[in-house]
N, C-alpha and C positions, 0 to 999 in steps of 0.2 A: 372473670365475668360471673362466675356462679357465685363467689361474694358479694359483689356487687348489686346479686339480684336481691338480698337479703340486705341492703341498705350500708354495705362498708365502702369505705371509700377507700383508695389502692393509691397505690403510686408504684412504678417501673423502672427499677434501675438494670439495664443494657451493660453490666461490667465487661464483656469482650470489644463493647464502641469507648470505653473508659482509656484511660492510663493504669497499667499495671506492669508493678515492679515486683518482682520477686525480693523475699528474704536474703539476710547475707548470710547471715548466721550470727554476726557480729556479737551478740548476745547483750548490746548496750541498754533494752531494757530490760533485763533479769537483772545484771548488776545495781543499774538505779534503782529499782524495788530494793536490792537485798542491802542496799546500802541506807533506805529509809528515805529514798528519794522520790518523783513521780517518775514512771516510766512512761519514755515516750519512743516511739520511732526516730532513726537518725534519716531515715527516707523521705525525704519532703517535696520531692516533683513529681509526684503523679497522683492519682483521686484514691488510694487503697485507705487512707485513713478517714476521707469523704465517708465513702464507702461503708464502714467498717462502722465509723458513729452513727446512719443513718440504720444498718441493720442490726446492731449489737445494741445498742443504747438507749433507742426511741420506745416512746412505748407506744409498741405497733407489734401483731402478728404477723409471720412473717414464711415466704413460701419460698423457695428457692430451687430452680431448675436448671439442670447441670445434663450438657451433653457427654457422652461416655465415646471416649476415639478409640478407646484398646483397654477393654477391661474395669477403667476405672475412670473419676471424674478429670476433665481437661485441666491442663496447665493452669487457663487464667486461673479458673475457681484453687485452686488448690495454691498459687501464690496470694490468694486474698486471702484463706484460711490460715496459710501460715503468719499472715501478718497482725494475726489477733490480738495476739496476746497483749499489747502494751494498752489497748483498750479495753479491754478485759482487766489486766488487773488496772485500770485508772478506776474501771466500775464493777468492783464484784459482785457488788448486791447484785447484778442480772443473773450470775451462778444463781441464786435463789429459783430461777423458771416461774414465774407468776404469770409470765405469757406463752404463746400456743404456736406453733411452728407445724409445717409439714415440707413435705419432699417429693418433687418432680425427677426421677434422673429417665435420661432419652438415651437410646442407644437405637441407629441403624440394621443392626447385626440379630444374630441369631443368638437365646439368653445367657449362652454359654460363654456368650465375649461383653457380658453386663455385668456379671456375679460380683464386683465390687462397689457400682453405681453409690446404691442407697447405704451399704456398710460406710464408704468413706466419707458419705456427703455427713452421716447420725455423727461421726466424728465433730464437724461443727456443729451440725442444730443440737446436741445432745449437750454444747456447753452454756445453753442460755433462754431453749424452748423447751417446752413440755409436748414431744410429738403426737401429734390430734391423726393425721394421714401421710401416707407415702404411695408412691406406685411405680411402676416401671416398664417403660416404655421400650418395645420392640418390633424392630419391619419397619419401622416410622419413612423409613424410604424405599421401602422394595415397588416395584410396578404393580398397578392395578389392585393398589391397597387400599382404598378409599373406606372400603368397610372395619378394616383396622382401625383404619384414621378416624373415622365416626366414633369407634366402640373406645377409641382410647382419649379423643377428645369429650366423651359424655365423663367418662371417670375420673377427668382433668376436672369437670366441671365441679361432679360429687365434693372431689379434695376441696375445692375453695369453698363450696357450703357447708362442709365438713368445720373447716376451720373458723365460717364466720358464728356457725351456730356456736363452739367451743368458746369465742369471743364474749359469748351474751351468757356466760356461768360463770359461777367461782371457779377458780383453777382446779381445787382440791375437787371438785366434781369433774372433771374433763376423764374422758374416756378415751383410748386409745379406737381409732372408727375404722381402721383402715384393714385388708385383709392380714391374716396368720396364721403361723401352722403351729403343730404341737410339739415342734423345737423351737420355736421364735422364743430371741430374748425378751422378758416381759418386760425392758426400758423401751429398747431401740427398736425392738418388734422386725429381727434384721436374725437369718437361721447361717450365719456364716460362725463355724465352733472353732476353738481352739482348743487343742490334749495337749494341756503342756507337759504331762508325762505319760500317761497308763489311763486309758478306759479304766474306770467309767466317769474318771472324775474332767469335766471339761469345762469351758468358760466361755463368754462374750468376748471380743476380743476389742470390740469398743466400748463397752462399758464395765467391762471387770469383772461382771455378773459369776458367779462361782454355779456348779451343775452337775448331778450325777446322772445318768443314761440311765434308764431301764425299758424295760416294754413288759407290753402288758397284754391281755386280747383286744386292746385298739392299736396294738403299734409301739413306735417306739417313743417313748417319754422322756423328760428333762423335769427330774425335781429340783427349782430352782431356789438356791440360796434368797430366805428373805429381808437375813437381815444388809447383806450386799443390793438385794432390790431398793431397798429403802437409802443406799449409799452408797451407789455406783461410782462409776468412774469421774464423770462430770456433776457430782454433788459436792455443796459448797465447802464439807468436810473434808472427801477425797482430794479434791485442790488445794487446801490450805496445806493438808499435809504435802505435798509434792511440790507447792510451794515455799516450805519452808525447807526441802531438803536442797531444792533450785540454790536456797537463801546460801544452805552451808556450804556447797560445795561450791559457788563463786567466790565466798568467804575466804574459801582455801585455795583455789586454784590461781586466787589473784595476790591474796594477799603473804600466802605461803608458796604457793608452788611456782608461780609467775618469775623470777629471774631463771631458775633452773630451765624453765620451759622456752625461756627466748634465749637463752644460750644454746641448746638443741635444736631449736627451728630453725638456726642457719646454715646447718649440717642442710636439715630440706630443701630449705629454700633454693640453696645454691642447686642444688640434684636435680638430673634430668635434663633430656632435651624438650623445652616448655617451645609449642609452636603456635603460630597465629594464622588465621587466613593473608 
């Protein structure tokens, strides 16, 4: 609506009234990529590839609202996420980000059972939008919240004016509008850190961002890596390269490793007592 009031026109896609299929793993299109082929999904009865070219492809900015059941975003959303990639790479130019994305996630509970809502949703907006706003939503059900529900539906509204305004500039001018703290990563704008060894040196964990810890007399700081800002995880660079490693190591595991490995997968197969309802 608050788009809307600013002159964009919307459209609704409802993916939990949809068809969705989860991932197999099956890896059939890594392989057609790395064999020079188109990669397509082998999943053909349900709407996830609809889906996926209407929100990955079009060019349209794009809002996406994710309820949290336990910590983190729901099943659906997270079988449509996984089912990206074969449109993604059909269309990489979208890795470019020339359009503006933001982030609803809703959580019933108290913030301590959200803390991964917006980290895992930036996991997909962060491969094809330039994040404009985010927010996150809690108490959404507790009784006699109405003034919640006010204060969090005005800020629902902000984000879509937020993103329509971002619409009507060049990209290379969009600002991130949305709130932040002085550990937020300055991609994902998301304060969830990873040590992969030894203070002080820490990272993003969705977008790669490298970071050392200090404090100062405001507190505690994060000087972050600029030249990783400029070539995070979800830039067109960072992808190519983990695409091409995707490339070798199907290369190998199919074309070199693959008799030894189905000779041993029936030591597995056979193993175990496998039950059904």
């Amino acid at each position: 609506m608050g788009a809307e009031e600013l002159g964009v026109e919307s459209e609704i896609i409802r993916a939990m009234e949809l068809r969705v299929k989860p991932c197999t793993g099956c890896e059939a299109c890594s392989l057609t990529l790395s064999r020079g082929g188109i990669a397509k999904c082998v999943i053909k009865d349900d709407d996830v590839e609809w889906i996926l070219e209407k929100i990955l492809v079009e060019n349209a900015a794009l809002i996406i609202s994710v309820p949290i059941y336990h910590l983190r975003p729901n099943g659906v959303f997270e079988s449509i996420h996984e089912r990206m990639l074969p449109v993604m790479f059909r269309n990489f130019d979208i890795t470019t980000k020339t359009r503006v994305g933001a982030i609803i996630s809703v959580g019933g509970g108290e913030p301590e059972w959200t803390t991964l809502g917006l980290t895992s949703m930036n996991i997909f907006m962060q491969h094809t939008r330039k994040l404009v706003d985010q927010m996150q939503v809690n108490f959404c059900g507790r009784p006699g919240s109405v003034l919640v529900h006010d204060e969090y539906l005005n800020r629902a509204r902000r984000l879509g004016t937020n993103v329509a305004k971002a619409m009507m500039i060049p990209i290379e001018n969009v600002k991130y509008m949305g709130e932040d703290s002085e550990i937020s990563c300055p991609v994902c704008h998301c304060n969830v850190l990873k040590v992969p060894e030894a203070l002080p040196e820490v990272y993003c964990p969705v977008c790669w961002v490298r970071g050392t810890i200090y404090s100062d007399s405001n507190g505690m700081q994060i000087r972050w890596d600029e030249e990783d800002i400029q070539n995070p995880r979800f830039s067109p660079k960072f992808i190519s390269k983990h695409l091409e490693l995707i490339a070798t190591l199907a290369k190998k595991f199919y074309a070199e490793d693959q008799p030894a490995v189905k000779e041993r997968m029936k030591k597995y197969r056979e193993y175990g007592n496998i039950i059904k309802p």
